[in-house]
N, C-alpha and C positions, 0 to 999 in steps of 0.2 A: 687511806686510799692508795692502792700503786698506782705505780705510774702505767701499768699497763691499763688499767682502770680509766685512769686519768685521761689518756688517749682516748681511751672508746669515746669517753662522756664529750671530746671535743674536735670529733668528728666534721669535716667540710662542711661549711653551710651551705654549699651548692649543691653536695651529697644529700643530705639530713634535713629533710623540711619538716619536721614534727614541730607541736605549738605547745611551746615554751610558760605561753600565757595563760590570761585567762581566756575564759570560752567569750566574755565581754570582750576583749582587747581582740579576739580573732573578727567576731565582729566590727570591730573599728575599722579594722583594714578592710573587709569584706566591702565594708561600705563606700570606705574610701577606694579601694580599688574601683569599683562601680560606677562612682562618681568622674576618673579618672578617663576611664575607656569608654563614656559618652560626651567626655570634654574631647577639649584640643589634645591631638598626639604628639606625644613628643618625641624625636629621634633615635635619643640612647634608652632602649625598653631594658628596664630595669624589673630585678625579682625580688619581692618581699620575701625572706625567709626567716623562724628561729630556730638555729643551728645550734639548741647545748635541751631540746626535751629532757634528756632523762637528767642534766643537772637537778633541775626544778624538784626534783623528788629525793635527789643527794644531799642539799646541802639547803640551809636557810637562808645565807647570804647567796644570791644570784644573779652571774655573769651572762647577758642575754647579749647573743651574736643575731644580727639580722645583714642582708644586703640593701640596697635601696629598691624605692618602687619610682616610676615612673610617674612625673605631674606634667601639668600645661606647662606651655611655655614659662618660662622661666623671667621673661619680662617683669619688675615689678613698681611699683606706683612709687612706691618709697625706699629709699635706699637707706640701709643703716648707717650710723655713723661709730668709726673706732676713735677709741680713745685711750691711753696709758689706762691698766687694769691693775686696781686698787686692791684686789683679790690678793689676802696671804695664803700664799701655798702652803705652807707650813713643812716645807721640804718634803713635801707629795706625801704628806703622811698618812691620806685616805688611801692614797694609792697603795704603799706600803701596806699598809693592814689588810688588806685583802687578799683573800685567801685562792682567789681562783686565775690569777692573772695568767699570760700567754707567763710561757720560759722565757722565753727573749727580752720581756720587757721588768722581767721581776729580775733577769740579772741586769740589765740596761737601771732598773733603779737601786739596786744591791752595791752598783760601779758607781754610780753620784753620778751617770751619763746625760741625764735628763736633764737637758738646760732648757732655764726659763725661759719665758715668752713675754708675758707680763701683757701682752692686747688683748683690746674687749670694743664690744659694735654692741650698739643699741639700737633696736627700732619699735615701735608701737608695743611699748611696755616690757618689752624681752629683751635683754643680756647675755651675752655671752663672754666668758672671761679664758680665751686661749693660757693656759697656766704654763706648758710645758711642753715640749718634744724632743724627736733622740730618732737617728735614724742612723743605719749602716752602711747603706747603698741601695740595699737588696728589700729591706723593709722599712717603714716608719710609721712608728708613731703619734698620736697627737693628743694630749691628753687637756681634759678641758670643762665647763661646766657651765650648766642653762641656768638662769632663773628668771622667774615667771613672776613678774609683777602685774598682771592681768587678774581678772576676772575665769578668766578661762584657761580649762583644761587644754593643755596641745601636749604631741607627742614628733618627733620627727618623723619627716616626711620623704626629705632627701639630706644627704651628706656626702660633700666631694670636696678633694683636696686636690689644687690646679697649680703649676707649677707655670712661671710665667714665661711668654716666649715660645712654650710648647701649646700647640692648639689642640685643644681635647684630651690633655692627658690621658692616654689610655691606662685608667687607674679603675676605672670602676667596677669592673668584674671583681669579683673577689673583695672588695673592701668591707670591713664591718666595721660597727660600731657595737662596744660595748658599755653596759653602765652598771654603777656598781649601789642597785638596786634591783628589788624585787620586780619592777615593774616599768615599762617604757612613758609611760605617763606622769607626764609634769604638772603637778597639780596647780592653783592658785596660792601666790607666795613660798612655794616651796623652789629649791634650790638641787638642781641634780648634778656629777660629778659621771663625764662620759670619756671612752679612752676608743680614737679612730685609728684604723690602721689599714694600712695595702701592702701592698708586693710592689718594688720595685723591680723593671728591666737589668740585670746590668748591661744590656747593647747601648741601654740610651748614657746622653751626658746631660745631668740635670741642672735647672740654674740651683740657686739661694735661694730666691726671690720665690713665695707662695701667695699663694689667697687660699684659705679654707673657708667653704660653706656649708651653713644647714637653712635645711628652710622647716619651720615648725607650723602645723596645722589642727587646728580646734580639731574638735570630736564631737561636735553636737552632726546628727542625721544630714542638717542643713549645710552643715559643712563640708560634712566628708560627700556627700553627694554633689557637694558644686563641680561646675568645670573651671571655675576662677579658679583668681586668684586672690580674692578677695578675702579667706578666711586666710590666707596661708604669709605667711610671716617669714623673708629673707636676710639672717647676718653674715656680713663678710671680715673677715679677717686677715690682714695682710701680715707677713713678717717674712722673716730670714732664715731660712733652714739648710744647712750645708750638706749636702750630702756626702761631703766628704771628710764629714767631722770625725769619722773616729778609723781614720787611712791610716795613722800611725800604728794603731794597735789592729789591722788584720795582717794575717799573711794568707798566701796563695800557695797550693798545691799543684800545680801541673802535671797530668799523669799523661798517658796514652796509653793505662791499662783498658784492659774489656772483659769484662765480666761473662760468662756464657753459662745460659742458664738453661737445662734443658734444651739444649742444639742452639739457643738463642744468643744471639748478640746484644749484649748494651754496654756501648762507650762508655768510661768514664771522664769529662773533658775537661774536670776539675775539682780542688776541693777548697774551698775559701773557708775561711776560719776568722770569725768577726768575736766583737766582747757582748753579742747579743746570741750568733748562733755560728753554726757550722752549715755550712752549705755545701751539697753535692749536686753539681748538674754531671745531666747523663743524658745519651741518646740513645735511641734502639737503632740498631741497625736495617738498611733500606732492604737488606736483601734475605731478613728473615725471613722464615714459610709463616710466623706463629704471628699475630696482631695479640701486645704485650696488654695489659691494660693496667699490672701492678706488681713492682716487685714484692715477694711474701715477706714481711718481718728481717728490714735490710738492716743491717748493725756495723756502724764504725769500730771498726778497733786500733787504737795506738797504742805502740808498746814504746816504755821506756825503761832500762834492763830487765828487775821483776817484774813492774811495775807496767798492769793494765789496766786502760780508758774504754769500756765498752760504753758505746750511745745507742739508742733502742731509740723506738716508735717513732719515728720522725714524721714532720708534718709534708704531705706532697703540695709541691706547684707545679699545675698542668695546662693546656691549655683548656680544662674543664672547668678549673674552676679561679684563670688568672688571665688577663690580658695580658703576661710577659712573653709567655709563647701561641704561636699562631695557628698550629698542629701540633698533632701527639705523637711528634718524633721524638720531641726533647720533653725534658721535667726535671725537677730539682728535690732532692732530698734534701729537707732543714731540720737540723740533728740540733738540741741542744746547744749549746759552747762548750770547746771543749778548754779543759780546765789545763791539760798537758801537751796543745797542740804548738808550743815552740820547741819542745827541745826531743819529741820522739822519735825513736831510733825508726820504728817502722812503720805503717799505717794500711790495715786491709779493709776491703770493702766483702761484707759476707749478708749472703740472701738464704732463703733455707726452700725459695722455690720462685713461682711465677703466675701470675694469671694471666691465661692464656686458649686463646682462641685461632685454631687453623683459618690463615685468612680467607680459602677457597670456602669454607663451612660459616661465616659470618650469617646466619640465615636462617632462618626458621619457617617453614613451608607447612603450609596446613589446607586440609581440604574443608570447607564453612559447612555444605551440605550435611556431608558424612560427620563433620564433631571430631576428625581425625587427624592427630598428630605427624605429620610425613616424615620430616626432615625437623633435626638439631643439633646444635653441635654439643659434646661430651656428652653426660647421663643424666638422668633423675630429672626431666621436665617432663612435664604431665598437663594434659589437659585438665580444668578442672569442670563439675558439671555445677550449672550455676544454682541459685536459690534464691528464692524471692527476697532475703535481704541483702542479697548483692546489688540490686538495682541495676540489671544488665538489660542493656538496650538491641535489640533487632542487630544482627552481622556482628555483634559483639564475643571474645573470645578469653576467656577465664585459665592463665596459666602459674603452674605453681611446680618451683623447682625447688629439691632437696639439695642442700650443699655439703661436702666434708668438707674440715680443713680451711674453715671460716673465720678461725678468730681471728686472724690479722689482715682480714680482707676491709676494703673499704668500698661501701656502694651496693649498688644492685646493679638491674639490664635497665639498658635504655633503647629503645626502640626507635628505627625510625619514621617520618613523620608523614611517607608516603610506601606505596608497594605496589605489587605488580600483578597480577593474572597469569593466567597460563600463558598468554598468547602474548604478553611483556610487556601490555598494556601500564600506565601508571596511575594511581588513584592516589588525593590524598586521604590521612588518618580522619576518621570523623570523630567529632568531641566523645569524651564518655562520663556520664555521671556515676558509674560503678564506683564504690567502695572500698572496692578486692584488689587491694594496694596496699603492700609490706614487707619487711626485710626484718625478720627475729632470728637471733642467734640463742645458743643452748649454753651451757655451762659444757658439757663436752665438746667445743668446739663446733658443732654443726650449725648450721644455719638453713632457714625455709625461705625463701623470696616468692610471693605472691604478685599478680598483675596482670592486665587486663590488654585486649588492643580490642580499638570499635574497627571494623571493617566499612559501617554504615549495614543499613538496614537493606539497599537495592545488591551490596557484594553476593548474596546467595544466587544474584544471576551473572556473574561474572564466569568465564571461563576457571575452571578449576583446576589444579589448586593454586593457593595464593602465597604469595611470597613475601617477608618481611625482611629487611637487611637489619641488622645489630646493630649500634653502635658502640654498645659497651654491654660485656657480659662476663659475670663473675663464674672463674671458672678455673680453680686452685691447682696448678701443678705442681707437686712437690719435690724438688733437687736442689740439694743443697750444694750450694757452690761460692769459693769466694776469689776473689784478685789481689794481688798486693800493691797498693800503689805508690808506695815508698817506700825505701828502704835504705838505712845510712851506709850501709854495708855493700 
């Protein structure tokens, strides 16, 4: 597999909600969601997703990313208890073996970075044995393992790592868990091997001091349907995590180069170099005309005399899909590690284009009576006309865009959640049960995004026509351009 492969398959799980599982297991959630949103609500609303679909059909061994779901309050009757964890790691040797791990963390255990933990909490038959961690600043990991001395099937339910002192970690967006099984379900007496990870700030200052939890819940009907808490089962784990355990070995780039890409502006305001990855944060500039949404196929290069470091596919943090930033001025490109980043002569930053959208064309205007497309920004959106297996609802509207110059795109359109009438009136989006929802790409690069907006059923009496604002829309400009942001010379 390439690496270019490699990237596709581990695409954002905040992008990518395909289901990873079985068609039982999407059940599980279905139910348990259900159960959830006629319980008690809970504050931080959380998204179930499995973010690696098309692995499931790559590979035998299977890496499953999901984010958390939202439960009742979190109050629970019994509290675990930790104790020194008996668990031989066996110098992470599951871990090792495994074929699909993040980059960061296969060279984080490739460097012997991973230092043990050795805590474990027990409550009402379940264990948990914290084995390992390793963090940079900017990420961390947790690597770790359930077992199910129960009668009963449970799967997790929620997972959050809290740093102490700090109230609410804003860690949750964006965190996964991974396991290094075919399946999220921990059976009776069996034993499963789970690797958690988030994005760290670097604006904040973290303590040592953690607690990790999960909380695991049965799968029987009656379960997943409660609003207790009574099926669901809370461990806590406390220990020591430094976030400044491996400060010796980064260095820091400082540029004030800026990249322009297609008339565009994007700062570069640094490039940190850790033994897990490379990191580039960037900003766009305030006073572009263009609303950026993704640099196309961005690639580090260091030269050291003959000798060149290109890094590909890098993973983005945005405020889409990380609580590190707050808006999509800023984002961080996470390249690999680079293996020659102490001693190179030069280091440029190269894009080969931009997605991009004119901020005044953010908009897509349609008239509901007439079935007609007004207003879009760039080319190839199309209405589409619907059909009895779409399941489209009254004031519902069926659209489908042709893309070029899609393979290194990530995402689709996101719409937003309210619009407007002729006369600037505001409506919200009414629910929609359509179907006609997807984003396929081609071997030559092209790609088709299909997707739907409900107006509601009463919009065809609205003043016409109606207006939807963007949030996000793929829409590939191609210029290749790069900056240099160091140079020994």
């Amino acid at each position: 597999m390439t690496e270019k492969e490699e990237r596709i398959l581990r695409k954002n799980v905040d992008e990518v909600q395909q289901n990873v599982e079985t068609i039982q297991e999407m059940k599980i959630y279905n139910a348990m969601k259900k159960g959830i949103v006629e319980g008690k609500k809970r504050e931080k609303r959380r998204i179930y997703t499995t973010g690696m679909g098309v692995v499931a059909a790559a590979v035998v061994a299977l890496l499953f990313t999901y984010s958390t779901i939202g439960l009742p309050n979190k109050g629970v009757a019994q509290p675990s208890v930790q104790s020194a964890s008996t668990k031989n790691t066996d110098n992470f040797k599951a871990y090792r073996s495994f074929s699909r791990l993040e980059p960061a963390l296969a060279s984080a255990l490739e460097q012997n970075l991973v230092v043990p933990v050795g805590q474990s909490a027990e409550n009402k038959g379940y264990r948990i044995d914290v084995t390992g961690a390793v963090t940079d600043g900017r990420k961390v990991y947790v690597l770790y393992s359930v077992q199910n001395n129960t009668d009963e099937v449970v799967i997790h339910a929620d997972f959050e790592l809290q740093f102490e002192g700090i109230q609410e970690s804003p860690l949750h967006k964006g965190a996964s868990l991974s396991m290094l099984a075919s399946e999220s379900r921990i059976q009776p007496g069996q034993s499963m091997d789970f690797i958690y990870s988030t994005n760290l700030s670097p604006s904040v200052k973290y303590p040592k001091k953690v607690n990790y939890n999960i909380i695991l819940t049965e799968t029987s009907d009656k379960a997943l349907l409660s609003s207790s808490n009574k099926y669901r089962t809370s461990l806590d784990v406390a220990f020591e995590l430094d976030p400044d355990m491996l400060k010796a070995q980064e260095r820091m780039l400082d540029t004030d180069g800026t990249l322009t890409v297609d008339g565009q502006k994007i700062r570069v305001n640094q490039v940190q170099y850790t033994p897990l990855s490379t990191y580039v944060d960037l900003e766009y500039n305030q006073n572009n005309d263009k609303q950026i949404f993704q640099l196309i196929n961005p690639v580090l290069i260091s030269k050291k005399g003959d000798t060149v470091e290109k890094l590909y596919y890098p993973d983005i943090i945005n405020s889409d899909n990380s609580e590190v930033y707050t808006d999509n001025s800023m984002f961080t490109l996470v390249f690999k590690n680079s293996k020659g980043s102490q001693q190179s002569d030069s280091v440029t930053l190269k894009a080969f284009g931009i997605s991009a959208v004119e901020k005044d064309q953010m908009k897509i205007v349609v008239d509901l009576n007439k079935y007609q497309l007004i207003e879009a920004p760039g080319t190839g959106l199309e209405l589409v006309t619907p059909t009895p297996e779409n399941n489209v609802e009254e004031g519902e509207i069926l659209l489908r865009r042709n893309i070029e110059n899609a393979q290194y795109l990530e995402g689709s359109t996101r719409l937003a959640e309210t619009f407007t009438d002729a006369k600037g009136k505001v409506y919200n989006r009414a629910p929609s049960t359509s179907s006609f929802s997807s984003y396929t790409t081609s071997k030559d690069g092209s790609a088709v995004n299909e997707f739907g907006y409900n107006f509601g059923a009463e919009a065809k009496n609205y003043p016409q026509p109606l207006t939807i604002t963007l949030e996000k829309y793929t829409n590939p400009i191609m210029d290749t351009q790069a900056v240099e942001l160091y140079s020994k010379n």
